[in-house]
GUTITOR-59836 format. One record per residue: x, z, y of N, C-alpha, C in turn; residue in one letter; residue number from 1. Coordinates in steps of 0.02 Angstrom, whole numbers. Atoms other than C-alpha are relative to their C-alpha. Layout:
<nodes>
> X, Z, Y, X, Z, Y, X, Z, Y, a, NUM
...
</nodes>
This chain:
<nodes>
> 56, 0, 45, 498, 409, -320, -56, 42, 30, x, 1
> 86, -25, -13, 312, 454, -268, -19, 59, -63, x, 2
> 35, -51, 25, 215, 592, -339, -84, -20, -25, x, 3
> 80, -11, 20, 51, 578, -443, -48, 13, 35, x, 4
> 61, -37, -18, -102, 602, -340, -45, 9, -48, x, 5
> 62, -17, 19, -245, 688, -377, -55, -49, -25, x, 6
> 47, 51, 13, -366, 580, -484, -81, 15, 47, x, 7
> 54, -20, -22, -498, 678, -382, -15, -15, 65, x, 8
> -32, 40, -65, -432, 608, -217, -55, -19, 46, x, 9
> 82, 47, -21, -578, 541, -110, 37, -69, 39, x, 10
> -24, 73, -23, -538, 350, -54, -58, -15, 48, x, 11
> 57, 33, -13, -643, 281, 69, 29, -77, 41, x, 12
> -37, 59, -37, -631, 84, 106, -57, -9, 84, x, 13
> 28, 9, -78, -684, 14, 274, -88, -21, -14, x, 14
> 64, 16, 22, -873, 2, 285, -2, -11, -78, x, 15
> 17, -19, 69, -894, 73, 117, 14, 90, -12, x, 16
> -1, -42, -10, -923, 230, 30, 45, 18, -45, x, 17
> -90, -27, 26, -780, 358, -23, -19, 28, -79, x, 18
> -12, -34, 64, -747, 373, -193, 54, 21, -32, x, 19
> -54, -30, 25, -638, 465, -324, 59, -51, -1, x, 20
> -64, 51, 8, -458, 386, -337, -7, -29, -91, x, 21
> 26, 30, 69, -508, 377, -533, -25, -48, -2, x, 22
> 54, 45, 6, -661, 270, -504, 26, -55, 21, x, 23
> -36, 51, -32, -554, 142, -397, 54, -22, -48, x, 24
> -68, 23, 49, -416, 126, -556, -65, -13, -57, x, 25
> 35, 6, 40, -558, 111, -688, 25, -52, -46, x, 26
> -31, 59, 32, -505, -72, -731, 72, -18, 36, x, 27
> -53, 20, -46, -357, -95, -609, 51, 34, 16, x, 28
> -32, -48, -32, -209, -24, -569, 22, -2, 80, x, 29
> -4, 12, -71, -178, 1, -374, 86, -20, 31, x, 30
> -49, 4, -22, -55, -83, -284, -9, 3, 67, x, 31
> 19, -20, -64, -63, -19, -112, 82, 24, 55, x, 32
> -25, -7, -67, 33, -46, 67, -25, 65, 50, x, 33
> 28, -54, -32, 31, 123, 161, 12, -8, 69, x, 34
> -50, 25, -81, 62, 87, 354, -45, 56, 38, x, 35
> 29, -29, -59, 33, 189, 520, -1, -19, 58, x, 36
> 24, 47, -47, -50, 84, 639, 14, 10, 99, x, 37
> -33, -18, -47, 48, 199, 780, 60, -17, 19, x, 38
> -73, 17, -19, 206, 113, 754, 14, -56, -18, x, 39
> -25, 64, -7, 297, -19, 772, 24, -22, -58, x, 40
> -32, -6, 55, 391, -6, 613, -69, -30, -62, x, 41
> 40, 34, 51, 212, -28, 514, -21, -55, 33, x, 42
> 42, 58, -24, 164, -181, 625, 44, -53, -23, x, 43
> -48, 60, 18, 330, -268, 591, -17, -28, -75, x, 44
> 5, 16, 76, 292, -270, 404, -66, -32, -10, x, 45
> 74, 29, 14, 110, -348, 414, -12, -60, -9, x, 46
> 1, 68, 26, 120, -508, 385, 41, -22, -61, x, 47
> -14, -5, 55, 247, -483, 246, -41, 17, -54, x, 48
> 44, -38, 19, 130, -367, 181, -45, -26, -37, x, 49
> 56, 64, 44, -3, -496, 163, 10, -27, -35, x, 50
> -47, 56, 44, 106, -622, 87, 15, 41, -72, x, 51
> -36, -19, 87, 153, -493, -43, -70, 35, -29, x, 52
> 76, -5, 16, -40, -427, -71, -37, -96, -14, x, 53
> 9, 47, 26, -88, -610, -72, 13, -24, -76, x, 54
> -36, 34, 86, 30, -662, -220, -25, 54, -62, x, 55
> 20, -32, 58, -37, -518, -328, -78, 9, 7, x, 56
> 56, 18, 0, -221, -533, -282, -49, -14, -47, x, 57
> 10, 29, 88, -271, -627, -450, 18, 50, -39, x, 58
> -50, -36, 71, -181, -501, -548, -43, 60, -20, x, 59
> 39, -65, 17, -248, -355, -645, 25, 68, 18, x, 60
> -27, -41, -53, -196, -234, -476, -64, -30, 44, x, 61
> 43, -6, -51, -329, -193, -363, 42, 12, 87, x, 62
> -73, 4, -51, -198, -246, -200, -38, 35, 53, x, 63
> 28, -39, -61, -255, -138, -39, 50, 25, 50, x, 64
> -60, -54, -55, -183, -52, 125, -33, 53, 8, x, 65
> 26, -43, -21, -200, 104, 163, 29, 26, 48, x, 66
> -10, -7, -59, -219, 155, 335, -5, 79, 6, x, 67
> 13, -86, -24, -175, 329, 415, -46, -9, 77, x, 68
> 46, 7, -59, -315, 291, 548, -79, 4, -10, x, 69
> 73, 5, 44, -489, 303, 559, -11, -71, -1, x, 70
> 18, 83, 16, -592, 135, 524, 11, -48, 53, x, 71
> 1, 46, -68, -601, 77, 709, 67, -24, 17, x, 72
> -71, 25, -10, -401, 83, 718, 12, -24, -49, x, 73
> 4, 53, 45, -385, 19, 551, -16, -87, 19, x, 74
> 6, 63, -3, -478, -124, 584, 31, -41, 52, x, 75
> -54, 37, -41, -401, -154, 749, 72, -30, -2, x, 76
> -71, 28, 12, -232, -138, 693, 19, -79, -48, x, 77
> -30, 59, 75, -230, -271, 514, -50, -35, 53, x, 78
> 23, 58, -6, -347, -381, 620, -41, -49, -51, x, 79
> 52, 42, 37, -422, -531, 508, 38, 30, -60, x, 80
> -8, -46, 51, -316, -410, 360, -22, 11, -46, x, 81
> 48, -40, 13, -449, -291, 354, -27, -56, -35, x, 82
> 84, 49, 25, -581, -430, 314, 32, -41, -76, x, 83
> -24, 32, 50, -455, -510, 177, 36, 62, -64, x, 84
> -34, -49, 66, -405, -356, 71, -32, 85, 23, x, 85
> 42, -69, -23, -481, -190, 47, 52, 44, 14, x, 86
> -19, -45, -72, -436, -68, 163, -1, 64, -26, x, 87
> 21, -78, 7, -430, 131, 127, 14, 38, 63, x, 88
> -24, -39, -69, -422, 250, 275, 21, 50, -30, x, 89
> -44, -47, -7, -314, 394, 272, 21, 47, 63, x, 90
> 1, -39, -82, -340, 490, 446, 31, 48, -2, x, 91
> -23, -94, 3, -292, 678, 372, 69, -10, -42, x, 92
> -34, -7, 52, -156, 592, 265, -4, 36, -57, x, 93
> -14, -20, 61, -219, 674, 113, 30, -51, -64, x, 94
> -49, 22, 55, -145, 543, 7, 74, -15, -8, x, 95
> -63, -17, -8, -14, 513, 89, 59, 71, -10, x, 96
> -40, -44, 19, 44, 694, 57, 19, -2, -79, x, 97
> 14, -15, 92, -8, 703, -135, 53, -50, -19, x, 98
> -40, 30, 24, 94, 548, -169, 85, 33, 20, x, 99
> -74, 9, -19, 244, 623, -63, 39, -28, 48, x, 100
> -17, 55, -41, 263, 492, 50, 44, 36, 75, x, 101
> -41, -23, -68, 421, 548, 195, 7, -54, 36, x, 102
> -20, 79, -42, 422, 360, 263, -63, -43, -11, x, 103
> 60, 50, 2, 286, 235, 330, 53, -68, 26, x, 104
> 49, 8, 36, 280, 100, 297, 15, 15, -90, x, 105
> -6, -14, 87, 283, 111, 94, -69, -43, -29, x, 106
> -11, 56, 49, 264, -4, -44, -20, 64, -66, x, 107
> 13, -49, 49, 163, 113, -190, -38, -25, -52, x, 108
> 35, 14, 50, 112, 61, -353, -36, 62, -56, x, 109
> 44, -41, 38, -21, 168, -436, -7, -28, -83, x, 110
> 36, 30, 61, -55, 138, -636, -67, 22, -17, x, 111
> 77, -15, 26, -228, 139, -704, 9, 80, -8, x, 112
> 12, -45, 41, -185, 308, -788, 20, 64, 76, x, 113
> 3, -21, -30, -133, 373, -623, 72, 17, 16, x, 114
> -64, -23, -5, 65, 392, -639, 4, -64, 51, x, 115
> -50, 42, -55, 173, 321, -486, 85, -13, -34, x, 116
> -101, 21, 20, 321, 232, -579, 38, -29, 62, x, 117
> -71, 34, -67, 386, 144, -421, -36, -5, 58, x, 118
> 4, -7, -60, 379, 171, -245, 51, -31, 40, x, 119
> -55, 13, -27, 460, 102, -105, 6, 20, 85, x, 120
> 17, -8, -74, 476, 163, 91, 46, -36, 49, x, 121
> -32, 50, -63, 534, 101, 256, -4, -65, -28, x, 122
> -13, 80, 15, 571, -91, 224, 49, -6, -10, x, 123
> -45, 2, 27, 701, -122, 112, -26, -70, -32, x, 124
> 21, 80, 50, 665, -310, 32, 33, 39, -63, x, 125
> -5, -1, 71, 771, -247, -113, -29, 59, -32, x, 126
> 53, -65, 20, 660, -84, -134, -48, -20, -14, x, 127
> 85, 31, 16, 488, -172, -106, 19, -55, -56, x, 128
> -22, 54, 64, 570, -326, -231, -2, 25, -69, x, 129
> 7, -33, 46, 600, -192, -350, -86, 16, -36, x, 130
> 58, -25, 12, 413, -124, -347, -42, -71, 3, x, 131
> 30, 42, 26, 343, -296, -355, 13, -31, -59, x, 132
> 4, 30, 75, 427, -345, -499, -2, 41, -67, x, 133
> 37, -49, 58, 393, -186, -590, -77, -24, -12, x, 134
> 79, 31, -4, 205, -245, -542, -14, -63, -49, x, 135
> 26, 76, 18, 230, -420, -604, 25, -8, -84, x, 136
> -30, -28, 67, 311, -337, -773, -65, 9, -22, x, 137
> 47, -24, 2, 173, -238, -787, -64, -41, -25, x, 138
> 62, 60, -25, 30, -370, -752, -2, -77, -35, x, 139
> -33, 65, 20, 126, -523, -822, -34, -32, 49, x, 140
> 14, 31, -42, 128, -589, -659, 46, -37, 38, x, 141
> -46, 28, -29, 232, -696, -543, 8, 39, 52, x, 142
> -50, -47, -39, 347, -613, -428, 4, -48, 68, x, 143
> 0, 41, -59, 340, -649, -246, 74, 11, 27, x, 144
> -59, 4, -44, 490, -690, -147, 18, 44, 44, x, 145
> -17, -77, -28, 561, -534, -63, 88, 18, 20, x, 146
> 22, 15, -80, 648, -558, 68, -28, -87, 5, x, 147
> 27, 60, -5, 564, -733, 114, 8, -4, 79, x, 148
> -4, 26, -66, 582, -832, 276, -39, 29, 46, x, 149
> 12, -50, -60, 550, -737, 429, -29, 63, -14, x, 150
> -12, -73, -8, 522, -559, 363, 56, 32, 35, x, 151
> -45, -19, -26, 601, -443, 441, 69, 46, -18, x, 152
> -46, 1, 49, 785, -374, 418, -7, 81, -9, x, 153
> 3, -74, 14, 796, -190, 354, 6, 52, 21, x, 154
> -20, -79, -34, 741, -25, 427, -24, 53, -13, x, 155
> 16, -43, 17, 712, 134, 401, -79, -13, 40, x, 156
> 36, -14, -20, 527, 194, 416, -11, 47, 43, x, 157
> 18, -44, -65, 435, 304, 538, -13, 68, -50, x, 158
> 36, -57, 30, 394, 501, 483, -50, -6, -45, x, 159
> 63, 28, 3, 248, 470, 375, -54, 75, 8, x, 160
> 37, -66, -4, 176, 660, 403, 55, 33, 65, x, 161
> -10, -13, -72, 168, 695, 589, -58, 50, 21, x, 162
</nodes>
């Protein structure tokens, strides 16, 4: 289980400017992919990733990644990603601490009000499965397929505070 951040948080997406973690939940609650664009472990999961930000997209979840890089590695790393889902950078890991986070990549659902009911780290299909269908509870939404054809099979994550 994740830890509450700070509603005071500063977010900033890629080419855009940083605002409170409040102002970003206003109408939405956040469902956000945390990866570190230094390892292999968050590259394997990126195209899952999409697939599972895709399917909740529509939904009343503002879906995003957030990158422990600045913008230039960000964008390098997610590739055409970036340009399809908003992006947060995370360079100093301050959110990554506040939530808690001991494993990248991670699977973190934020609620509007700011509580973290479900988290999930490393790549576990039945961990991230869990936290999407809390989401799709939540949202009254449809539940994406988790594990699905060619994800990959289950591993622990990398450090996420290095």
């Amino acid at each position: 289980m994740a830890n509450a951040p700070s509603l005071d948080t500063s977010l900033k997406p890629l080419n855009g400017e940083a605002r409170p973690l409040r102002e970003w939940m206003t109408t939405f609650h956040l469902a956000s992919i945390v990866i570190d664009p230094y390892t292999n472990e968050s590259a394997w999961i990126l195209k899952t990733a999409g697939r599972i930000l895709h399917e909740f997209a529509g939904s009343a979840t503002r879906v995003n990644f957030v990158v422990t890089s600045s913008e230039a590695d960000a964008k390098k790393f997610l590739g055409p990603l970036a340009d399809e889902f908003l992006t947060f950078t995370d360079p100093d890991r301050v959110l990554v601490k506040q939530l808690g986070l001991t494993e990248l990549p991670a699977f973190v659902f934020i609620q509007s009000d700011g509580t973290v009911p479900q988290c999930a780290q490393g790549w576990s299909p039945k961990a991230w499965r869990e936290v999407s269908n809390y989401i799709a509870d939540t949202v009254k939404w449809s539940r994406p397929l988790i594990p699905a054809a060619g994800d990959p099979g289950t591993y622990k994550g990398t450090p996420a505070l290095v």
